[in-house]
VONU-482329 format. One record per residue (C-alpha): x, z, y. Coordinates in steps of 0.001 Angstrom, whole numbers, plus 500000, padded with zeros to 6 digits. Last residue first. Layout:
// residues N
XZY ...
***
This chain:
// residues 486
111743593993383761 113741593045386656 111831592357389639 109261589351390209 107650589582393308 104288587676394315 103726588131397992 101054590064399088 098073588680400639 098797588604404832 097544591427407165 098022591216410930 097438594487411831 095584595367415114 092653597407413260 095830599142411299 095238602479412536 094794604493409107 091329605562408476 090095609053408028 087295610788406207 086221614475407040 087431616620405243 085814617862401980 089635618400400473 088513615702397478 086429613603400150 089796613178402212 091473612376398963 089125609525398424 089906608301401257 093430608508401044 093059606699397818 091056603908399057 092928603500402723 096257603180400667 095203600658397840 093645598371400794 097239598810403234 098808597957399826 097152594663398820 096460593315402608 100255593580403183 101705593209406533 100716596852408646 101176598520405106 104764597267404887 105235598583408575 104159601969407541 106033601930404690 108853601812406583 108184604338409185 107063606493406425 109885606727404185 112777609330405266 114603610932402579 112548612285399903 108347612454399987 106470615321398386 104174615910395464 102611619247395361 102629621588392059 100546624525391989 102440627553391267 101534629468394255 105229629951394722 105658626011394966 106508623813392867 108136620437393243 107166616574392162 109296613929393608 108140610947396151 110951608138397272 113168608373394640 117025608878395871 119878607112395960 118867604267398638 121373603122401097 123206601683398108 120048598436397978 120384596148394728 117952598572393223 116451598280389774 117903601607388429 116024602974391643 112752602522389849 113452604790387255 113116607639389527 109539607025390623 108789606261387236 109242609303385939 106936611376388181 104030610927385684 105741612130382940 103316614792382150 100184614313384288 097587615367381484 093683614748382154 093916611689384485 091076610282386188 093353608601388844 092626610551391841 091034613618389900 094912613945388246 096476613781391396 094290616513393352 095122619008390049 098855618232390750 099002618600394464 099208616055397162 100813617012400141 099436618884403274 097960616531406120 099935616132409632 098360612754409257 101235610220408530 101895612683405539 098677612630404513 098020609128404230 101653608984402981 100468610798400115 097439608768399421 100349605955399195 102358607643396272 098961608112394597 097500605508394417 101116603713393260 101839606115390443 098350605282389192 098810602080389386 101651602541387185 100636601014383857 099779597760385867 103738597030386535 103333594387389275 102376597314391641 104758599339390899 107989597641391667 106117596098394833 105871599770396414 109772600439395502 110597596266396772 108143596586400073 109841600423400658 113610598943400528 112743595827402611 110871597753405215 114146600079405170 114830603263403631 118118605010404147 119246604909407565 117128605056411023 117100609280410624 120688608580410569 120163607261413853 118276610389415158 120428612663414108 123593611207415757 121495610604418871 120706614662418950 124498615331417943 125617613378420651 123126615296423399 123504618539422012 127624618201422335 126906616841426189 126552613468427218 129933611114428243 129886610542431672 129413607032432993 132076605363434594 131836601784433462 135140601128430740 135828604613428941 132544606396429643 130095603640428892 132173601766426144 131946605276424409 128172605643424732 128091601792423501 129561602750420641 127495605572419854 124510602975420075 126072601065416915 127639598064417355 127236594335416322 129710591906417715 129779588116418166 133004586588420368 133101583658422699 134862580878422066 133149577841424130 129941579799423879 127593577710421337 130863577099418957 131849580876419177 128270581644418698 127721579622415158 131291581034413715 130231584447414542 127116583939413275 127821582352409714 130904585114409299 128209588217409102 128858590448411540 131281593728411234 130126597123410779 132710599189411474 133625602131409187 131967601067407470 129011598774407227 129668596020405710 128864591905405914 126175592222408647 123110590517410486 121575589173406718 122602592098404745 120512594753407215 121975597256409619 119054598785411904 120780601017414769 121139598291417045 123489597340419597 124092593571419500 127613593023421146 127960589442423112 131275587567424212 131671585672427063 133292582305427209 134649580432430443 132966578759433238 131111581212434806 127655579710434872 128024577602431644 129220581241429830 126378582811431259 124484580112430016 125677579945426428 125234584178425972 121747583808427643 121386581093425115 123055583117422457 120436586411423206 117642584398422734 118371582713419499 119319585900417742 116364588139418859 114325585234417803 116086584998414645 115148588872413758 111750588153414754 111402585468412499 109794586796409605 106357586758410584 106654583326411254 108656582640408404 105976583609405192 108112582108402536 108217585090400098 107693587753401875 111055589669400317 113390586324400875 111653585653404126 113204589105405714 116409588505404149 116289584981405552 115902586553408617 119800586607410684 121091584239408921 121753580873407230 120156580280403775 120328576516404760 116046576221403784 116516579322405970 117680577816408388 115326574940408316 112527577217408925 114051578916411767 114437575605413260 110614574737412749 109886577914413940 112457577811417280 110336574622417774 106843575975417546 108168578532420612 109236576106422249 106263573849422377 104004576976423275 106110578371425930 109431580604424565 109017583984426651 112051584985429351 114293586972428680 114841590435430408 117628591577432955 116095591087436165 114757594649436116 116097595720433046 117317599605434510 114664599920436955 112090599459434125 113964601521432020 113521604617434195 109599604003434890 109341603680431227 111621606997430243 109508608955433146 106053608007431382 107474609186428687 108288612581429476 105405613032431122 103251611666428495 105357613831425880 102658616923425233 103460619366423055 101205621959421561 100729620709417820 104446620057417619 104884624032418858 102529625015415672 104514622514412751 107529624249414060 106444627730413629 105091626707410066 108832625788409609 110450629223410941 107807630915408415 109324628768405416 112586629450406464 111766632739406545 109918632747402922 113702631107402105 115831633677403356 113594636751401991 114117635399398446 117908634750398831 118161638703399717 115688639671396772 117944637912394014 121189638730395916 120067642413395760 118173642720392319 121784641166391248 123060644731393035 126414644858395417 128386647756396137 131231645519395051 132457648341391971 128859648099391090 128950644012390931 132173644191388903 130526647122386405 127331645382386125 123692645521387890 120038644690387907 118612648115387691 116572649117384734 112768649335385334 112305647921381525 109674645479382289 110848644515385580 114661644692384667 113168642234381814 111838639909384484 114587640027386673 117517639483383505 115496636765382154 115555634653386055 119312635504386673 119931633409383139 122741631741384988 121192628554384236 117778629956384945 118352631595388460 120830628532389481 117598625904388841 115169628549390673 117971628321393706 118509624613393507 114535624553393793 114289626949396276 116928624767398535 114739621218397372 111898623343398837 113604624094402248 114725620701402267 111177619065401980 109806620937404647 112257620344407178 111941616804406027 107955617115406452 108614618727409842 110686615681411129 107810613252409935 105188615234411550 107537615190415095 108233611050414379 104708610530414046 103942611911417424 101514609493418052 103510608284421289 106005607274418525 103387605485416673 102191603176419889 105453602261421039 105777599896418083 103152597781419618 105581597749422912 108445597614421167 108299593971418819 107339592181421421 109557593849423723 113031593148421680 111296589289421429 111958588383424862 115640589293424579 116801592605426643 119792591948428146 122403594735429554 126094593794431491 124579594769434866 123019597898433531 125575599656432690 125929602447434918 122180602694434744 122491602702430573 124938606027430618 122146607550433015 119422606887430688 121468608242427694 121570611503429705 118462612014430910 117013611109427415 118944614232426403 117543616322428352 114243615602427985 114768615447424136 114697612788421992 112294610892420000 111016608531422927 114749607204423471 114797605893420191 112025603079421045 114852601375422507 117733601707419966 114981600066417345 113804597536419304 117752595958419840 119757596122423162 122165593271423848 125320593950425134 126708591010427328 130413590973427895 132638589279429552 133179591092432790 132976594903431665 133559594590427975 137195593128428694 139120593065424958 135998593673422932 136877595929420186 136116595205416315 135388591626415822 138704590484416909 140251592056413955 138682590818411604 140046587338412056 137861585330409609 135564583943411739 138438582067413468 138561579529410373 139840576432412295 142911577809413999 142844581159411740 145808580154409277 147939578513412205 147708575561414038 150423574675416765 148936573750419845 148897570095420781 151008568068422765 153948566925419539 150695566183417060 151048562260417646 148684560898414381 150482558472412319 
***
C-alpha cells in the first residue's frame, strides 16, 4: 500500500485547480509575479482617443512597464491594422452611429405620433386651423402643436450638430498625435517585445496548432471552425497564446517560482473565455495548460479598465480623469457587438441562400459607402442595383437572420431601412459593423468581389467617380462552404 503519511492532504481542487474560480479573479501580487500581456486590439485603441486622454493611458502604461509583454504576433497583427485607424475610419464610423441614433430617435417619435394618433390630430388641425389642445393640456399652459413642434426642432438640431461633426472630422489631422503615441510606446516596450518564430519554428507552432485543433483545444479553433480548416490564417490567436506562456515559462525558470499572466484585451471570443460577466474568466483548457507550463502559475484575461485599476492601486499611477474613463469605456463597447465571426456567419447566411443576393449586393455597397464617408443607400438606388421594380420585404431578411444566431452579443440586424423627411428611404447600418466586415472582406475572395461590384456600380449610379476598396495587400482565400440552419 502506498505511504500517503508525508504528503499534503488532497482536497476537491488538488488535481482539478482549474476549477477554483476564485483564483482567476484577482492576482494576489501583480507587481512581482505578474506579466500582463497587451492584445492588438487594446493597442490600436490608443489611436481613437483623444490627446488628452492618450496622455493619460500612456502614463498609467510607463509606470507599468516592467511587468508589460508584447508577443511577436500582437505587432503583426497592429501594424497592418494601423493603417485603417490612420484612415480615420473610426471618426466616419462614429458619425454614422451618431447618425443612426438620431434617426432611430425620429423613428420612435413618428412610431409615438401614430400610436397616440398625434400624427391625425396635426394634419386635421392643419386642415381645420383648430389648435391642438384639451382641457388638461390648457389647464398646463401646454399645446400638442407645442410638444409636436418642440420635438421637431430637437431633432433637425441634432441633425445640424451631426453635419457639424462630419465637417470638424474632415479638418483633423492625427499625424501629430500619432506620431507622439509611437514614439511613446516605443519607450514603453523597449526590451519588452517577443521575439519572431524562425522558419522551422514557426512551421512547428502550425503543425501544433493543427493538432490542437484536431483536440478542439483553444484559443483559434473558433477562428478555424468559421474558415473551415484554413489554420494558418487562423492562428494568430494561438500565437499570441504560445508566446506569451514561454515568456510566462521562462520568467518563471529565471526566478524560480511561478508567475502568473493576465491577457488584456478588449476582444472576448468563446474559445479565450467561458463568460463574460461580471468577470470574464478563461476557459478551463488554458488555465490548466499554463499552470502545468509555469510550475502553478495562474491564467487571467482582463479588460483594459482593469489594468487602469491595477495601475493606481498596486504601481503608482494616477487614475485618469472622468473624460478619460468614460472615453475608454466608449471605446471598448465600441469593440462589442459584432465580431469577424458574427459578420462572416450574417454575410455567409445570405450568400448560400441565392434568393437574397440581392440583400447581400446591397448590404456590402453600403459599407462601400459607409467606409467612404459616402451617404447611404436609398430605395430607388437599391432597386437599379438589383433590377428590382418593387422592394417590399426586402429588409426582412436582415432580421430573420438573427433567429439563426448562436452569438447574444448580437440583437440587432445589421442594415435596417428608415425614412427620412425627404421621404426617400436610405438603408443604414445598426450597431457597429464595419471593422468586422472589413476584415471578412480582407479574407474572402467571394465577398470582397460582390462588394467592389456593387459599390462600383453605385459610384456610376451617383456619377462619382469610381472607387476601390484598399485590399491590394489582402490575402484573399475562396470562401468557405457554410451550412447554417435552413
Amino acid at each position: 500500500m502506498e505511504n500517503r503519511t508525508s504528503q499534503t492532504p488532497l482536497n476537491i481542487y488538488s488535481d482539478f485547480f482549474e476549477y477554483r474560480d476564485r483564483d482567476l479573479i484577482d492576482p494576489d501580487d501583480p507587481v512581482n509575479r505578474t506579466i500582463y500581456v497587451i492584445d492588438t486590439n487594446v493597442l490600436l485603441n490608443l489611436f481613437k482617443y483623444s490627446r488628452s486622454t492618450a496622455r493619460q493611458v500612456i502614463e498609467v502604461l510607463h509606470h507599468m512597464r516592467n511587468a508589460l509583454f508584447l508577443p511577436h504576433q500582437v505587432l503583426e497583427e497592429f501594424w497592418p491594422l494601423l493603417a485603417e485607424v490612420r484612415k480615420g475610419s473610426h471618426h466616419l464610423e462614429a458619425k454614422g452611429k451618431v447618425d443612426t441614433s438620431m434617426a432611430n430617435a425620429r423613428r420612435e417619435v413618428e412610431k409615438w405620433f401614430k400610436r397616440t394618433g398625434l400624427e391625425a390630430i396635426e394634419e386635421s388641425s392643419q386642415e381645420t386651423g383648430l389648435k391642438l389642445t384639451s382641457g388638461s393640456d390648457t389647464q398646463a399652459g401646454l399645446s400638442l402643436e407645442a410638444v409636436v413642434a418642440s420635438v421637431e426642432n430637437l431633432l433637425d438640431e441634432m441633425e445640424a450638430a451631426s453635419s457639424r461633426i462630419g465637417e470638424i472630422i474632415d479638418s483633423v489631422s492625427e499625424e501629430a498625435q500619432e506620431n507622439e503615441i509611437l514614439d511613446s510606446i516605443e519607450k514603453i516596450f523597449e526590451g519588452r517585445v517577443g521575439r519572431a518564430p524562425d522558419e522551422t519554428e514557426h512551421k512547428r507552432l502550425l503543425t501544433e496548432f493543427a493538432d490542437r485543433i484536431d483536440k478542439g483545444l483553444p484559443p483559434g479553433n473558433r477562428d478555424v471552425e468559421i474558415r473551415k480548416g484554413e489554420t494558418d490564417k487562423a492562428s494568430g490567436d494561438f500565437f499570441i497564446w504560445r508566446q506569451g506562456l514561454n515568456e510566462a515559462k521562462h520568467r518563471s525558470e529565471e526566478l524560480g517560482q511561478s508567475v502568473d499572466l493576465t491577457l488584456i484585451t478588449n476582444d472576448l471570443k468563446d474559445d479565450w473565455t467561458r463568460s463574460t460577466k461580471p468577470d470574464p474568466l478563461p476557459r478551463r483548457e488554458l488555465v490548466r495548460e499554463f499552470a502545468n507550463a509555469t510550475g502553478g502559475g495562474v491564467f487571467r484575461i482582463k479588460s483594459f479598465r482593469h489594468l487602469i485599476e491595477v495601475a493606481t492601486s498596486h504601481f503608482g499611477a494616477q487614475s485618469l480623469d472622468a473624460a478619460g474613463m468614460a472615453q475608454i469605456e466608449a471605446v471598448e463597447d465600441d469593440n462589442r457587438g459584432w465580431t469577424t465571426d458574427a459578420a462572416f456567419n450574417y454575410l455567409a447566411y445570405l450568400y448560400d441562400r441565392p434568393r437574397y443576393h440581392d440583400q447581400l449586393k446591397v448590404l456590402l455597397a453600403a459599407y462601400g459607402a459607409a467606409k467612404n464617408g459616402m451617404d447611404p443607400i436609398t430605395f430607388s438606388e437599391a432597386r437599379e442595383l438589383t433590377g428590382r421594380e418593387n422592394l417590399a420585404q426586402f429588409s426582412s431578411p436582415f432580421r430573420t437572420i438573427l433567429n439563426n444566431f448562436e452569438d447574444d452579443t448580437v440583437d440587432e440586424a445589421m442594415i435596417w431601412s428608415r425614412y427620412p423627411d425627404n421621404g426617400e428611404g436610405v438603408y443604414c447600418f445598426n450597431g457597429n459593423p464595419l471593422d468586422a466586415l472589413e476584415k471578412v472582406l480582407h479574407e474572402d475572395k467571394d465577398f470582397a468581389n460582390i462588394a467592389r461590384s456593387g459599390f462600383q456600380d453605385l459610384c456610376r449610379l451617383r456619377n462619382v467617380a469610381t472607387r476601390d476598396f484598399d485590399s491590394s495587400d489582402a490575402s484573399y482565400r475562396t470562401r468557405a462552404e457554410v451550412n447554417p440552419a435552413q
